[in-house]
N, C-alpha and C positions, 0 to 999 in steps of 0.2 A: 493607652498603651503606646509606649514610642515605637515606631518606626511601624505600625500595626495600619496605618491611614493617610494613602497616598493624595497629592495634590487635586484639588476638586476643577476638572473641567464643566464650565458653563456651558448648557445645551443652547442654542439660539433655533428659535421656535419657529421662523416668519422665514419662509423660500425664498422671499427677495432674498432678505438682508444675506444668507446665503451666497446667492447668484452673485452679489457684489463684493462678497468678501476673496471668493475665489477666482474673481475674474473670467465665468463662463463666457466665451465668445462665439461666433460661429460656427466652429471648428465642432466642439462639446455642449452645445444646445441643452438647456436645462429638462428636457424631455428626456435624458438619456440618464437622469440622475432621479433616484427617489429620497424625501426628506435626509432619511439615514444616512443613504450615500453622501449626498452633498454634506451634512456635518463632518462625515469621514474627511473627507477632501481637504474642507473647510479647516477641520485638525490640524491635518496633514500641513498645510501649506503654513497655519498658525506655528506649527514647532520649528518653520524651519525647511522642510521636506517638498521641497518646489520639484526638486527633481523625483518625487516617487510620481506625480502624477501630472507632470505636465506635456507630456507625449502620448497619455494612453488616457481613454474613459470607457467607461460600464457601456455595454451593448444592450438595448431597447429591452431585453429580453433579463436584463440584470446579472449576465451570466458572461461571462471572459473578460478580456483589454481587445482594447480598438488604436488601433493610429490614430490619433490625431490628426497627421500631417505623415507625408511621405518622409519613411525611414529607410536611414541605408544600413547596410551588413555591415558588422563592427560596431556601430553607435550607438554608446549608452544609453537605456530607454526607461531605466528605473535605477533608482540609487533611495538606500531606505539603511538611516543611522543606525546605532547599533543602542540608544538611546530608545528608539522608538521600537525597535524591538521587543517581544515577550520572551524570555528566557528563566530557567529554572533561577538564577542566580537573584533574580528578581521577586525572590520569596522573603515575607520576612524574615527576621534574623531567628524568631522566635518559634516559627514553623521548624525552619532548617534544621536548628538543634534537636528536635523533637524525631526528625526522619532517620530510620534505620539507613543503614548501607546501602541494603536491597535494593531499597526502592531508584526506581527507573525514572530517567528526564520528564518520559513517554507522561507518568505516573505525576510526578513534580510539577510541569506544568499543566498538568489539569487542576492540580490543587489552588495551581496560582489562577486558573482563570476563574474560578467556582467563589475565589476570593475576591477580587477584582470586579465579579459581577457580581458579589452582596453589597460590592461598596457602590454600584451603581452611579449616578452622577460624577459622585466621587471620586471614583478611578481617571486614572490618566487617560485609561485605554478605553472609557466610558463610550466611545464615536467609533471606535474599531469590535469591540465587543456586541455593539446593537445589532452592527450586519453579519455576523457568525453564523452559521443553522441555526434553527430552532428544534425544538423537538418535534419527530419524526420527519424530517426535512435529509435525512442523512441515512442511505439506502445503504449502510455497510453488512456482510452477512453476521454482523457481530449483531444484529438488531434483525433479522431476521424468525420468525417464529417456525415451532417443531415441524410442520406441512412444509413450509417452504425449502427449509433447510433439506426436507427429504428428498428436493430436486434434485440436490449436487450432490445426493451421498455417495455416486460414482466417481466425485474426486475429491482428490485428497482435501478442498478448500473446507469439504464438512469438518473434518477433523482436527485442520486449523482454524477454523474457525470457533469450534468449542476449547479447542486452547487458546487463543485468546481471549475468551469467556474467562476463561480460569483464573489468567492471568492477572485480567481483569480485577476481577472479583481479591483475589491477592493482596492485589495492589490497595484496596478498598479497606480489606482488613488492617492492612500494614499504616495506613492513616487512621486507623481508630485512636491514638494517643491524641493528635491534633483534632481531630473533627468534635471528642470529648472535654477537651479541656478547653476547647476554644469554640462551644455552641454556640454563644450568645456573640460570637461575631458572624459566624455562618446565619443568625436568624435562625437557628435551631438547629434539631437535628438534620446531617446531610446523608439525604438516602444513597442506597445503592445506582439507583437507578437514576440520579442525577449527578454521580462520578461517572458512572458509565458514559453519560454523554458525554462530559465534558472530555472525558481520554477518546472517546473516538472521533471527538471534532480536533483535539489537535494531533490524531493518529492522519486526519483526512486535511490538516492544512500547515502542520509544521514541518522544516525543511532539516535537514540533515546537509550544512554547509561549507564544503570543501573551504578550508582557513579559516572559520569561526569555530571547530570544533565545539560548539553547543549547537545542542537543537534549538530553533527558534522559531516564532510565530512571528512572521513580516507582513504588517498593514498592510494591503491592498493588491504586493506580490500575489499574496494567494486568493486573488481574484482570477487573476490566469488559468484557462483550460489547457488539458495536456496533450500533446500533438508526440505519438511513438516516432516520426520522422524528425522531430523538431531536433539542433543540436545546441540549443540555448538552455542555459543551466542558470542558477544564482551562484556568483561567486562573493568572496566577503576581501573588501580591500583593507589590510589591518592599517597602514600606513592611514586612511584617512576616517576607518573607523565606520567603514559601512556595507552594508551587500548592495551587490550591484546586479542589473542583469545588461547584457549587450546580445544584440541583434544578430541571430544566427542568417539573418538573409532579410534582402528590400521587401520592405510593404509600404502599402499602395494606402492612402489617406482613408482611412474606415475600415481599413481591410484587419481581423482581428488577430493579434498575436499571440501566439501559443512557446508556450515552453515543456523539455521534457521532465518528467516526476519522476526519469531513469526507466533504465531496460525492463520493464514491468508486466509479466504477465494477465491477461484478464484476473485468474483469480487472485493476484496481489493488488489490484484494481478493484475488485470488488469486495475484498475484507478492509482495505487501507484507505478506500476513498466514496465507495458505493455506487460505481458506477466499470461500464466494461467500453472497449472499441471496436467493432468490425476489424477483420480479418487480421489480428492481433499478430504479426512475426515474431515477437516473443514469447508468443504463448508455450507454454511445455506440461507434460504430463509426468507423475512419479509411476515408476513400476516397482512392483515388489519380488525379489527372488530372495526364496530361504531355502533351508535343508530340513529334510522329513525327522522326525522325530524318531522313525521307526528306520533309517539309515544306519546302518553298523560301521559307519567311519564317521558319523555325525563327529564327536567327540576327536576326532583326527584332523577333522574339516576344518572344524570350528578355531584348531589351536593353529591349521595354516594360515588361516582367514587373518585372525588375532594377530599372527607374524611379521605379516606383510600390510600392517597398520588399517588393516579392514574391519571395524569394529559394527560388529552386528548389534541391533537394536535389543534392548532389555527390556521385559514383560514387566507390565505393572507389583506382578506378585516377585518379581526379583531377577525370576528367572531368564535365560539365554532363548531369544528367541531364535537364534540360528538365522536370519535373514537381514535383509537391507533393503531400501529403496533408492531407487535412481532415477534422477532426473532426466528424458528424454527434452530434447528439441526437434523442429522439422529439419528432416533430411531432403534438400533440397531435390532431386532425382534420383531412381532405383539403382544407380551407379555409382551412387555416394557421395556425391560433390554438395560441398554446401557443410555442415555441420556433420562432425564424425558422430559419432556415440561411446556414450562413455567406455572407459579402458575397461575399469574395475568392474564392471557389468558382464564384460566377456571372462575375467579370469572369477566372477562367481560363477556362470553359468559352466564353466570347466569345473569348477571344483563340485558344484552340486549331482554332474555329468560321472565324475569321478568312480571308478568302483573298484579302484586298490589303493594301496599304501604308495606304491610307485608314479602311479600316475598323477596321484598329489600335487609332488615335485616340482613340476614344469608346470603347474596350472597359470602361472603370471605368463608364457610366453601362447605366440598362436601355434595350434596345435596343426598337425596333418590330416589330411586325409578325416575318415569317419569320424576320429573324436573334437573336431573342429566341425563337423556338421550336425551332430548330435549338439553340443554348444550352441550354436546357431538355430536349432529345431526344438530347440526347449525357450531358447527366447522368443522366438516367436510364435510356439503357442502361448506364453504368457501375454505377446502381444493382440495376437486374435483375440483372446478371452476378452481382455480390454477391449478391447473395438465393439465387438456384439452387445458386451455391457451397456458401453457409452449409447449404443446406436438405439440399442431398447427404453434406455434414459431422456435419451433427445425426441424420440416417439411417447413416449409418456405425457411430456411435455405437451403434446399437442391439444390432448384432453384438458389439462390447466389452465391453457393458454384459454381455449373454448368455453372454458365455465367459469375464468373471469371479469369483473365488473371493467368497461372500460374505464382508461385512464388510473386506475385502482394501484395501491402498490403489489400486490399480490400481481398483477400481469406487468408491472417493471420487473418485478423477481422472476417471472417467468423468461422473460428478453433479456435478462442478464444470467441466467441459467442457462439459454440455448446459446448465447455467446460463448461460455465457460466452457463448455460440454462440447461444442461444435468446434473450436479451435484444439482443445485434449484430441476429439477426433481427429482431428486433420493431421497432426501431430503423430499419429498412433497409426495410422493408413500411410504416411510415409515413410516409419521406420519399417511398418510392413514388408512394402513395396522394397527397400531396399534391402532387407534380410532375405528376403525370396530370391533376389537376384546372388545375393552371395552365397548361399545353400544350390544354387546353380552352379554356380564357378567354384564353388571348396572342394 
């Protein structure tokens, strides 16, 4: 079938002939490289791509980029074609035509790697696709089982997390034209549960690239660990047709380099990559404020709410749920400096506060006196109740923690639960702090 069977890369078997091809010196000691890697490299430098790896190599441990050699701030330290790139546009022509609208990059290139790895040898990307995850190598909560998942059902991650299940799963259905009509290039039928990997391994290593406007999967870029201080990004230069990355600060020969994956909190860390960070300053928590059922200005509320482009969340069965959620961050001190809190949080908790037609009216401005402290005392028991939750959550945990097997995943899910949970707290103990101080002073 034309254009069905990409160019066959020759595996070279023998670690020398390797070491020679890539030129390892002192600097990159062949200890620091396993078989796989070193064909990657070996690849890499075969197409072309001297500069994706000839600053940086794999640390002892097979995990991040290393200097090479001492780098300065500003200097380019990877540059990776736009050729050697994975991109959805890199599907056959044959697939393409077959894919609804719907379907997501996210979705697209997994099809393409699922393809790409039936061709094995075969593929172009044959030396970049060996060093991928493998199965169960990839701790995202999208793979996470009913026990574990029951750890975080205090935040919101459970809930996304089973929507991106769904999504998932969607996306799976939405390729049944392709994956049927095209078994016998898949080697047969392609399960669920081997789409699933492949979307959440390029959900945990494709980038979203400021001037490439496609998603893409970049060779050995996404060897990099992610550093929340770091301000080194991948940018794409179209003028010479490649993503680059440059040096957000000097490092030191060995010392390893890290790049940021964006403003990311633990639980976008843990559904998007399967992994979380100590004392995360992005971390943030959702609260939920709605309007009682049993309210006799519900229906008044609701068409303020509507007015002022406040659109409250829809029940499965159709209906108005009367409520919203809102994203908190940490409130630096009880005095408020640091991160305010949302606007639209305050004029729901006015309206929900509300108990006439008049007092409606003004619910977008801050109130006076009592009905600006009733506001503020209704948020903040929605905050306590939070806190207690989390705090009874993160004590649960310790029972888990104690009846798992070491080194086990079930006690990673555990340490990335107490991270998720303990930064939502921290989160939620400083909006406290600072609502208590303004319910002083209102």
């Amino acid at each position: 079938m034309k254009g069905m069977m990409a160019l066959p890369w020759t595996r070279r078997r023998r670690h020398q002939r390797l070491v020679s091809e890539i030129g390892v010196g002192a600097d990159s000691s062949p200890e620091n490289f396993d078989d796989k890697e070193l064909e990657l490299v070996s690849w890499l430098k075969i197409r072309g791509e001297h500069d994706a790896c000839s600053l940086l190599k794999t640390g002892p441990d097979k995990r991040g980029l290393f200097a090479v050699r001492d780098i300065k701030a500003g200097e380019c330290i990877l540059r990776v074609s736009r050729d050697t790139m994975m991109t959805a546009d890199r599907l056959p022509l044959e697939f393409q035509q077959l894919l609804s609208s719907g379907v997501s990059e996210w979705a697209q290139l997994a099809l393409l790697l699922l393809f790409e790895k039936r061709a094995g040898e075969a593929s172009i990307w044959a030396p970049y696709i060996s060093c991928l995850p493998r199965w169960g190598t990839i701790h995202s909560t999208a793979f996470w089982r009913k026990e574990e998942l029951a750890m975080i059902q205090e935040s919101s991650l459970s809930y996304e997390t089973m929507s991106r299940r769904a999504a998932i799963r969607e996306e799976f259905n939405e390729m049944q034209p392709i994956f049927q009509r095209y078994e016998h290039v898949f080697g047969g039928p392609v399960s669920y549960a081997s789409f699933k990997h492949a979307y959440v391994t390029v959900c945990s290593r494709a980038w979203r690239i400021d001037g490439l406007e496609k998603l893409a999967m970049v060779p050995f870029a996404d060897f990099m660990n992610h550093d929340w201080s770091s301000n080194a990004m991948l940018t794409y230069d179209t003028d010479n047709g490649s993503t680059e990355l440059f040096a957000d600060k000097n490092y030191a020969a060995g010392e390893q380099v890290t790049i940021s994956f964006g403003p990311l909190c633990n639980a976008s860390l843990a559904l998007d990559f399967g992994f979380t960070v100590p004392y995360n300053p992005w971390d943030k928590v959702q609260l939920w404020l709605g309007i009682s059922r049993r309210d006799s200005l519900r229906k008044e509320k609701l068409q303020y709410l509507h007015a002022h482009e406040m659109l409250t969340l829809t029940n499965p069965d159709g209906s108005d749920s009367g409520g919203m959620s809102f994203t908190l961050r940490e409130v630096c001190d009880s005095a408020g400096n640091g991160r305010e809190l949302p606007g639209p949080l305050f004029t729901m908790a006015r309206v929900v506060c509300a108990t006439s037609s008049e007092a409606l009216l003004s619910c977008d401005k801050k109130q006076d006196g009592l009905k600006e402290t009733d506001a503020l005392a209704l948020i903040l028991t929605c905050v306590e109740t939070r806190i207690q939750q989390h705090f009874e959550a993160i004590l649960a945990l310790q029972s888990c923690r104690s009846q798992a097997p070491a080194e086990s995943t079930t006690l990673l899910c555990v340490e990335m639960a107490e991270a998720i949970l303990g930064g939502e707290l921290r989160v939620l103990r400083s909006v406290s702090a600072w609502l208590k101080h303004q319910c002083v002073v209102a």
